[in-house]
Legacy VTK file of the C-alpha trace (Angstrom):
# vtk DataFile Version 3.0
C-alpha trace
ASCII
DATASET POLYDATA
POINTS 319 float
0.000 0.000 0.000
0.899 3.734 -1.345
0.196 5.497 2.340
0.758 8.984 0.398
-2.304 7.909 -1.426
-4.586 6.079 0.935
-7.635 8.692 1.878
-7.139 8.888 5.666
-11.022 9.020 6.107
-11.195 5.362 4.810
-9.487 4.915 8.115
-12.624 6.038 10.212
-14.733 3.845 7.746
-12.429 0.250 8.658
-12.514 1.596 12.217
-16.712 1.260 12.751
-16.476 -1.896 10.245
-14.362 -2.886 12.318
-16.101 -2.361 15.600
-19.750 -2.830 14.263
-19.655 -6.023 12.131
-22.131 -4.289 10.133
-22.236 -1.706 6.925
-25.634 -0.318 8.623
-24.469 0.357 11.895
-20.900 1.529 10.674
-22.385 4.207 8.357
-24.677 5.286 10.972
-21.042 5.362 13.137
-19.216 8.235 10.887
-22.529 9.719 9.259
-22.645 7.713 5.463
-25.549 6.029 4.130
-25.469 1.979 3.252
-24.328 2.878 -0.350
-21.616 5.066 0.542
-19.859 2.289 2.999
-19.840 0.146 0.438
-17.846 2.073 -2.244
-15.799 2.847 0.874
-15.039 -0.526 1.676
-14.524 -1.201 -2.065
-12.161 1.713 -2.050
-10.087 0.175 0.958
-10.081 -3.382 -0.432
-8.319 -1.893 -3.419
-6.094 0.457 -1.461
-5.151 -3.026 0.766
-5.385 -5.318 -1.887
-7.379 -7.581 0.522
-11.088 -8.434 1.449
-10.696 -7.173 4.785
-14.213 -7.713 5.918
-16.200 -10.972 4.937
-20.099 -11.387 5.273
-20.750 -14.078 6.933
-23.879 -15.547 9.002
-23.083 -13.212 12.090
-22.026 -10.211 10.154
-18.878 -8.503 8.426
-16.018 -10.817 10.278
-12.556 -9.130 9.511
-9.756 -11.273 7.688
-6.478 -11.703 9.078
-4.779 -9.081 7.152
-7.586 -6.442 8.961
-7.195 -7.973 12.469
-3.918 -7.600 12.301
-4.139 -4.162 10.569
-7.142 -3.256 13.077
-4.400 -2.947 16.360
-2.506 -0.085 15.073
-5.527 1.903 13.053
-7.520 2.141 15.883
-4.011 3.129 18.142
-3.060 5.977 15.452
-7.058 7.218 15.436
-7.216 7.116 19.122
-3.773 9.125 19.899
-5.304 12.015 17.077
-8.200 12.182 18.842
-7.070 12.504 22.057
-4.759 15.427 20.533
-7.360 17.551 19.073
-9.191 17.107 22.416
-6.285 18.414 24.674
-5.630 21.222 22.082
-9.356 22.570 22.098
-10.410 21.435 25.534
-11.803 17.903 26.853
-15.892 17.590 26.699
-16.931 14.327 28.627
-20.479 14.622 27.516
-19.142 14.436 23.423
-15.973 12.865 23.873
-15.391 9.078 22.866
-11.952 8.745 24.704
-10.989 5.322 25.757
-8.944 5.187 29.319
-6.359 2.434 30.651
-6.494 2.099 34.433
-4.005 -0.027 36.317
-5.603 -1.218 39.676
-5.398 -3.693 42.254
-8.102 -6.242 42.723
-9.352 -4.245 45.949
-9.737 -0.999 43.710
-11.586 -2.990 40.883
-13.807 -3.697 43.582
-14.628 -0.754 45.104
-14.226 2.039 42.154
-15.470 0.636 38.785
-19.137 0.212 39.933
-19.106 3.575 41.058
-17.470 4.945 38.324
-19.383 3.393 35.138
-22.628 4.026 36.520
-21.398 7.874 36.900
-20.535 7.975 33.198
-23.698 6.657 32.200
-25.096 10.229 32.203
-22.361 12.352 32.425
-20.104 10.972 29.719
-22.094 7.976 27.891
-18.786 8.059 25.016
-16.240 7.189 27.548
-14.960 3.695 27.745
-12.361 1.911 30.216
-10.226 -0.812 29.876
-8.748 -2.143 33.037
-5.086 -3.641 31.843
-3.975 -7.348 33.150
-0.225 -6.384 33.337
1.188 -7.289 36.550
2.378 -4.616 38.774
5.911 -4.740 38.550
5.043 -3.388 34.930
2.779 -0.717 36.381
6.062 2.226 36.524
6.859 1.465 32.688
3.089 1.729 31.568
2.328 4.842 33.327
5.799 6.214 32.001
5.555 5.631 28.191
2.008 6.749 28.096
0.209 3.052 27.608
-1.705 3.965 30.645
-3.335 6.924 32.350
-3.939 6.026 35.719
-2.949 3.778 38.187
-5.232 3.630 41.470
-5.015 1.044 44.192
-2.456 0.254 47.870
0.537 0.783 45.163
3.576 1.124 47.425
5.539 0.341 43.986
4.722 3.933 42.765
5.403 6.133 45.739
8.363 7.556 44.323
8.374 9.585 40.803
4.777 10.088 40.020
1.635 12.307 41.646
-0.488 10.679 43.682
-3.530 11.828 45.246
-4.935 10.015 48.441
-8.884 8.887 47.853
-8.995 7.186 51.455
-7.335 5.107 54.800
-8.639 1.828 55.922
-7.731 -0.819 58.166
-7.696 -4.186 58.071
-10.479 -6.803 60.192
-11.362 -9.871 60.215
-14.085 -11.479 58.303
-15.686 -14.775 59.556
-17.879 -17.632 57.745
-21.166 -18.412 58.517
-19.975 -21.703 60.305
-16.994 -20.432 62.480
-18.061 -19.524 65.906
-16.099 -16.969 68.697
-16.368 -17.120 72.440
-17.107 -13.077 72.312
-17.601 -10.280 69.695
-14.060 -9.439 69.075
-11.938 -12.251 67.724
-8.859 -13.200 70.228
-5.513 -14.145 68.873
-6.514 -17.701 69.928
-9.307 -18.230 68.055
-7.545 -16.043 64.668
-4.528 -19.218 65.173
-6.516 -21.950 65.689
-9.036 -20.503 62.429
-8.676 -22.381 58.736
-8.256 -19.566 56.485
-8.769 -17.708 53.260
-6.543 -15.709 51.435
-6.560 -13.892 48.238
-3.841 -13.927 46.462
-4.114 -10.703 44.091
-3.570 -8.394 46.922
-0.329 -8.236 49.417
-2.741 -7.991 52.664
-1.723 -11.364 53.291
1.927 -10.912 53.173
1.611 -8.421 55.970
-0.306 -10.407 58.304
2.309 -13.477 57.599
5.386 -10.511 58.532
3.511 -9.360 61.627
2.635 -12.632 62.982
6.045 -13.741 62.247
7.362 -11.005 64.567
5.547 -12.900 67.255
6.185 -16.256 66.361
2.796 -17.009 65.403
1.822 -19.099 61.846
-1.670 -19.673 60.366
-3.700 -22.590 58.706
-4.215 -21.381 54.986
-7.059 -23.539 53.544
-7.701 -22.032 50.582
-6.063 -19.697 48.643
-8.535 -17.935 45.362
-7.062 -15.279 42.843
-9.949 -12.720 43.767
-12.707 -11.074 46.022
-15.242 -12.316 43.904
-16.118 -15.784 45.331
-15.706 -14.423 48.812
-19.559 -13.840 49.937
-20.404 -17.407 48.433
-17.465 -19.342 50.335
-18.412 -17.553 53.416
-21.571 -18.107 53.652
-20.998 -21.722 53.348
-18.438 -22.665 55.235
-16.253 -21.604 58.676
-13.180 -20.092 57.009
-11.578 -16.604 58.025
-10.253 -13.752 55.492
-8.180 -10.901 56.128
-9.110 -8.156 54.303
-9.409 -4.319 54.630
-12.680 -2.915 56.444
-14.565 -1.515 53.130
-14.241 -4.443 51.627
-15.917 -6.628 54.754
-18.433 -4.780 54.702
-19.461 -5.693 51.133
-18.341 -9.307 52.204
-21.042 -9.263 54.650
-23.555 -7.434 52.924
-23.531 -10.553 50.550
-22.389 -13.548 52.594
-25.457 -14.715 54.964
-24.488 -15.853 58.415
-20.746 -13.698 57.970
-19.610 -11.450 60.378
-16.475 -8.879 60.614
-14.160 -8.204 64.057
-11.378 -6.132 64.728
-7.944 -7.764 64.573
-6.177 -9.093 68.004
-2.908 -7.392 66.254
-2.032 -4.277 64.627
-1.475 -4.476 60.987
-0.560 -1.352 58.251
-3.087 0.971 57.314
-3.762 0.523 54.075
-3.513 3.794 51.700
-5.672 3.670 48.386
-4.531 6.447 45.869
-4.541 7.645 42.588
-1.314 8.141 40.752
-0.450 9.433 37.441
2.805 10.160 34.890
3.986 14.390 34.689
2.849 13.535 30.942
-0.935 13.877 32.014
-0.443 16.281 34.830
-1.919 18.885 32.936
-4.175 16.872 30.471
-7.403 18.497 30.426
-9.056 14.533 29.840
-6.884 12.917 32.326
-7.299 15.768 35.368
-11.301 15.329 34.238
-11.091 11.387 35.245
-9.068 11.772 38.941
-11.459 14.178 39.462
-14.683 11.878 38.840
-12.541 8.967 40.984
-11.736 11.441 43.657
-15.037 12.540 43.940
-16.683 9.173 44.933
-17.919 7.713 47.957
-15.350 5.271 48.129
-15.021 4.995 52.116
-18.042 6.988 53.339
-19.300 4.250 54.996
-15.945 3.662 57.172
-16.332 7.704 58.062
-20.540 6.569 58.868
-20.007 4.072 61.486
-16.565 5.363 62.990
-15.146 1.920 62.793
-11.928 3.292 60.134
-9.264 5.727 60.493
-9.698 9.612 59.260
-9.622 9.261 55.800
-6.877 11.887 54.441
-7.888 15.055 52.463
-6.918 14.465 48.556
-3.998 16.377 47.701
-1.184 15.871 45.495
2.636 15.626 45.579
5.189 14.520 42.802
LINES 1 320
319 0 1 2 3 4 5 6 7 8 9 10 11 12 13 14 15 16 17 18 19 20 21 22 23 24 25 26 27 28 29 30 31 32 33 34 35 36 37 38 39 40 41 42 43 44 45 46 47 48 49 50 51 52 53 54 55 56 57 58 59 60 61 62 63 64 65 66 67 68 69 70 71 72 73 74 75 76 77 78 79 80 81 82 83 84 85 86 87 88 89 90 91 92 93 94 95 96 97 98 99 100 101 102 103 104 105 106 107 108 109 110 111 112 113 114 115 116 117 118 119 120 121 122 123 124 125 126 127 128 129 130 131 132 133 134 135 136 137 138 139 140 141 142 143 144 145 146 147 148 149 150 151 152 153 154 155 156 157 158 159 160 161 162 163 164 165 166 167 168 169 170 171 172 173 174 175 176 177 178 179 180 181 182 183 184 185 186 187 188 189 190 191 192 193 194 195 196 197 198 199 200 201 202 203 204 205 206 207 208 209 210 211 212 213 214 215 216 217 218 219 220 221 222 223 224 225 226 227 228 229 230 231 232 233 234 235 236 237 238 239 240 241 242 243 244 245 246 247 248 249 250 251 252 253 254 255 256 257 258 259 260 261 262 263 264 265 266 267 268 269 270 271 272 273 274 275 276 277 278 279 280 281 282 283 284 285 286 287 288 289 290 291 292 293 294 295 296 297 298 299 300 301 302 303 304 305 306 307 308 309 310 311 312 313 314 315 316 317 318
């Protein structure tokens, strides 16, 4: 392909074929009528000497020439828009931007309810893709721009980026329907002699094995899951314990019939969830638009409600 003659709006045509499946519903997309797509299409099957979409039973199905092609268009169209928007001002309520958030497990939890049914009315173009990279690749994504945000307990980002502090729990203890306590707080006793649950995409655990190690002490780990997500249904079956911070018990219980929450019979870290971002975006008008909407949840309120967490810090930021 000639790219000094390829019409660059043929781009925004394979982009909605792309994404729709459908001539209809891709015309609708960038504001052409059925016959107009298809001399468009025509026009790019020349320019790529390639069928690039095939009709089949459930709809235009790309070839493998376009999915391969389809990565980098919709990268290049995404990065242009995103320019013009910085240059003449972010709208949410217009804008079709597409965010990368890098978050722990707990912040999945707690923020992307919250923050997709905000969007619903207030930006209904935005999308969010939450990325599976691991954290020790969190510093290199925020750095070269392949993501926007980072939000979670991210002591691996402390240094060299802002951060903004959402909130300050503590960590409690949350019981299954079938364990039973002599009183209302746990004691140490019972939290040893307990068959717990721990969940390995957080490091809450790895603090409670350091500070029980201090004091000699070792649990029974009975099951180990990847996620919160199974918590409330494991709970509310059995007579294992979890560790986990305060908000998040009190969803567990919420869900879990017969579970119950206590205080730890040891001190533990608080645990700091904040927002952090690259110098690149410190002054992007889209990017300071979406730590605003994440600041301004209720992520917490209900710790500050019954008195049970610490004060949660006033957002501010620092680089």
């Amino acid at each position: 392909m000639d790219i000094n003659k390829l019409d660059l709006n043929l781009l925004l045509v394979f982009e909605a074929l792309y994404l729709e499946r459908n001539v209809t519903r891709a015309g609708e997309r960038v504001g052409l009528s059925q016959p107009s797509m298809s001399n468009a299409l025509l026009r790019l099957r020349n320019q790529c000497n390639d069928p690039l979409f095939v009709r089949t039973q459930g709809g235009m199905e790309p070839t493998s020439y376009a999915s391969e092609l389809a990565g980098s268009v919709l990268r290049a169209l995404e990065l242009v828009r995103n320019g013009f928007e910085q240059a003449s001002g972010f709208d949410p309520a217009s804008s079709q931007r597409s965010f990368t958030l890098l978050m722990s497990d707990f912040s999945q939890f707690l923020v992307l309810p919250q923050l997709v049914a905000r969007f619903k009315s207030s930006a209904p173009g935005i999308s969010l893709e939450v990325s599976s990279l691991s954290r020790e690749h969190y510093r290199a994504a925020l750095e070269n721009g392949d993501a926007d945000l980072a939000v979670g307990n991210l002591q691996e980002l402390q240094s060299g980026f802002y951060q903004q502090g959402l909130f300050v729990d503590q960590h409690v203890c949350v019981m299954g329907n079938g364990f039973r306590k002599a009183a209302e707080a746990i004691t140490l006793d019972e939290y040893l002699a307990a068959r717990h649950l721990v969940v390995t995409a957080n490091k809450t655990d790895l603090q409670i094995e350091k500070e029980l190690g201090k004091q000699g002490h070792r649990r029974e780990v009975a099951l180990r899951v990847p996620n919160y997500l199974v918590l409330p249904k494991i709970l509310a079956q059995t007579d294992l314990i979890v560790t986990v911070p305060e908000v998040i018990a009190q969803a567990i219980t919420d869900d879990a019939a017969g579970a119950t929450w206590s205080r730890l019979p040891f001190q533990t870290p608080h645990t700091h969830m904040r927002q952090f971002w690259h110098a690149r975006y410190h002054h992007d008008s889209a990017n300071t638009w979406l730590r605003r909407q994440i600041a301004d949840l209720h992520i917490g309120a209900s710790l500050r409600k019954v008195g049970a967490g610490p004060t949660p810090p006033a957002c501010s930021e620092a680089a």
